[in-house]
TILUM-182451 format. One record per residue (C-alpha): residue in one letter; chain; residue number from 1; x, y, z negated. Coordinates in pm, whole numbers. Example, Ala and Ser with C-alpha at 12.3 -4.5 7.8 and 13.67 -1.06 7.14 Angstrom:
<recs>
{rec A A 1 {1230 -450 -780}}
{rec S A 2 {1367 -106 -714}}
</recs>
This chain:
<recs>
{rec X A 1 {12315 21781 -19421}}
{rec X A 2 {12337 21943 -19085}}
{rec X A 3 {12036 22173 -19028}}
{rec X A 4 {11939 22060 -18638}}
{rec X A 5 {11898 22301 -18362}}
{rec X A 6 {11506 22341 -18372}}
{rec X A 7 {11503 22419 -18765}}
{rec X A 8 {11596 22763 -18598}}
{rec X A 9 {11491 22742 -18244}}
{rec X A 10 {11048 22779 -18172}}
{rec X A 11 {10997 22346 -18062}}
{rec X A 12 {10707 22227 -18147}}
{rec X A 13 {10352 22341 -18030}}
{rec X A 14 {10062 22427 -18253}}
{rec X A 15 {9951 22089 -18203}}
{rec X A 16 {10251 21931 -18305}}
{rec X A 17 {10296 22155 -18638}}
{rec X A 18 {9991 22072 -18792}}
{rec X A 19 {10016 21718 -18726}}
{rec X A 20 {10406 21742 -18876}}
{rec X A 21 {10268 21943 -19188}}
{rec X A 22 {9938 21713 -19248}}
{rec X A 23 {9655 21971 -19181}}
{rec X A 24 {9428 22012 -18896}}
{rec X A 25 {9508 22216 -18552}}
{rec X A 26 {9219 22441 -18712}}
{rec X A 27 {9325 22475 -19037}}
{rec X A 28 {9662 22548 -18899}}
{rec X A 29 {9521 22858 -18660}}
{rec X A 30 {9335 22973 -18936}}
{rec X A 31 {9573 23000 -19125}}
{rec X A 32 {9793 23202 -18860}}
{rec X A 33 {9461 23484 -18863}}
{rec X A 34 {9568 23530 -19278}}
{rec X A 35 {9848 23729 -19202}}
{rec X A 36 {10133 23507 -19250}}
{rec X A 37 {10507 23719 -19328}}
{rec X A 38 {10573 23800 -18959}}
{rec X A 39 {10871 23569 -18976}}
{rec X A 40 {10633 23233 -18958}}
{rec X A 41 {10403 23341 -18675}}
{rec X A 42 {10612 23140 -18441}}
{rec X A 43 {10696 23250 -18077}}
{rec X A 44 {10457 23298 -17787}}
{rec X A 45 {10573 23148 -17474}}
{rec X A 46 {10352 23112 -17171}}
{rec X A 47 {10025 23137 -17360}}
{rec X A 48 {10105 22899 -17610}}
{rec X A 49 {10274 22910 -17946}}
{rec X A 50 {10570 22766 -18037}}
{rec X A 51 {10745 22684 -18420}}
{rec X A 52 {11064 22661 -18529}}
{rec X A 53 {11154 22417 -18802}}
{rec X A 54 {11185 22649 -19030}}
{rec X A 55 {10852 22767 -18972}}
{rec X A 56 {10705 22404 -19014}}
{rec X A 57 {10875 22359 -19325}}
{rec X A 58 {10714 22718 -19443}}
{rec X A 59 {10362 22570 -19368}}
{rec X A 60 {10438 22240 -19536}}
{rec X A 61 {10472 22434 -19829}}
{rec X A 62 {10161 22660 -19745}}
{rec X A 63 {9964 22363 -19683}}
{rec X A 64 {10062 22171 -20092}}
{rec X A 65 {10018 22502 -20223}}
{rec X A 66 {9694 22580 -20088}}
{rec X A 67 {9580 22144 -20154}}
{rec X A 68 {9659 22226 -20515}}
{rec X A 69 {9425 22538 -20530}}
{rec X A 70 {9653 22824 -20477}}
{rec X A 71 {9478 23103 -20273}}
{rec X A 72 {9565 23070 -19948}}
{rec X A 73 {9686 23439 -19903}}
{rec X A 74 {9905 23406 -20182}}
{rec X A 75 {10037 23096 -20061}}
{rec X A 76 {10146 23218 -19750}}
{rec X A 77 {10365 23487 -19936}}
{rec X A 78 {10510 23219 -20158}}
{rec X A 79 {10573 22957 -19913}}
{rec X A 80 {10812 23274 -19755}}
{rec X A 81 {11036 23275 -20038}}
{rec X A 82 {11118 22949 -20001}}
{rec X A 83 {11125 22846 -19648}}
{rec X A 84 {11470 23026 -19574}}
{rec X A 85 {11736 23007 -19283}}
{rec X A 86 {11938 22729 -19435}}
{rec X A 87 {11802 22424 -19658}}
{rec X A 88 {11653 22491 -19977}}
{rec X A 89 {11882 22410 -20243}}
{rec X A 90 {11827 22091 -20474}}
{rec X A 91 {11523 22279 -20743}}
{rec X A 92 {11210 22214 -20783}}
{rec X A 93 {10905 22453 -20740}}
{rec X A 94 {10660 22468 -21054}}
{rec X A 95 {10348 22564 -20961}}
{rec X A 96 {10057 22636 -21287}}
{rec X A 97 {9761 22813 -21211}}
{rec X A 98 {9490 22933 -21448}}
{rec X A 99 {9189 23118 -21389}}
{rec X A 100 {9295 23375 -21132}}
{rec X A 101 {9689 23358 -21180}}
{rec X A 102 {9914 23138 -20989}}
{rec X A 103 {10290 23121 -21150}}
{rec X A 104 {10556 23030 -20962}}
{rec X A 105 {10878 22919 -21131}}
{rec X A 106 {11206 22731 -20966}}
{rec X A 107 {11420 22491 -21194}}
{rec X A 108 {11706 22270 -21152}}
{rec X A 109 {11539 22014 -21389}}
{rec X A 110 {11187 21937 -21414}}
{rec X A 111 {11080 22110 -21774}}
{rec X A 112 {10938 21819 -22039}}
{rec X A 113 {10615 22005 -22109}}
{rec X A 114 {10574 22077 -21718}}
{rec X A 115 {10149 21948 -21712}}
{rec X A 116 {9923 22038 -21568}}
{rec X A 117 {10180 22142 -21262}}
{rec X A 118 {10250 22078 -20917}}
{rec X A 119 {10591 22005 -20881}}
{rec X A 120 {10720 22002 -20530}}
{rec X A 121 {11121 21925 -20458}}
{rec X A 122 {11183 22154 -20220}}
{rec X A 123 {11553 21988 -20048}}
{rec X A 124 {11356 21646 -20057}}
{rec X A 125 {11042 21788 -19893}}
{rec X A 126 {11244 21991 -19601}}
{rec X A 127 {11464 21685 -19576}}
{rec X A 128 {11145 21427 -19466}}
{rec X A 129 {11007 21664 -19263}}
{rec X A 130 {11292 21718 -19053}}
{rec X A 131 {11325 21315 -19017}}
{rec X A 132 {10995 21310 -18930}}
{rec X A 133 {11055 21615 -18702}}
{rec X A 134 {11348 21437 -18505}}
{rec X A 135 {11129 21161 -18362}}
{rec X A 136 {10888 21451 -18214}}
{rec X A 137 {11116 21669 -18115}}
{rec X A 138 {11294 21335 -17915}}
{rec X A 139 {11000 21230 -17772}}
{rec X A 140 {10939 21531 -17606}}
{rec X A 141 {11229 21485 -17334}}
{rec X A 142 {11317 21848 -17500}}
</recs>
């Protein structure tokens, strides 16, 4: 698959993001005061930021990461290792917490004694967002 032009280019407002990714427009500018890797704070242009797709696909993994109880400050720096300048590669992040400790582990193959997990497929979950991404970024008259 062909990445498209905005997976690297800042196109879609804060507004636009968080409805893309699932969360709220707050939850989504909170999350921006947590520090994010300086890579995923998107680009300011006349007084309002803008993200890249790359960036939206980096908080679509923030946002599963933090709905399965990771901490949000350490799902911002995991969500960076994964949300790279070309498509992730078919694997599958496997994701165990317990008690304070989140593991993070990346497999080819989904293990047999994988439970209690989440299990997110990282090509398949970059490759619905950008569909859904397309029809936004179409709309817009861009």
């Amino acid at each position: 698959m062909t990445l498209p032009a905005f997976w690297r280019q800042p196109s879609f407002s804060v507004a636009e993001t968080a409805d893309l990714v699932g969360v709220s427009e707050v939850t989504l500018r909170t999350w921006l005061t947590r520090a994010p890797p300086g890579d995923f704070l998107g680009t300011k242009t006349a007084n309002r930021i803008f993200f890249s797709g790359r960036e939206l696909f980096y908080y679509l993994i923030v946002a599963y990461l933090s709905d399965y109880g990771v901490p949000i400050r350490t799902a911002l720096y995991a969500a960076a290792q994964h949300a790279t300048e070309s498509l992730p590669i078919d694997q599958w992040l496997i994701v165990r917490t317990a008690r304070d400790v989140t593991e993070f582990e990346l497999a080819e193959d989904i293990p047999a004694t994988v439970a209690p997990a989440l299990i997110l497929p990282l090509r398949a979950l970059a490759i619905g967002l950008i569909e859904r991404a397309v029809v936004v970024y179409a709309t817009e008259g861009r």
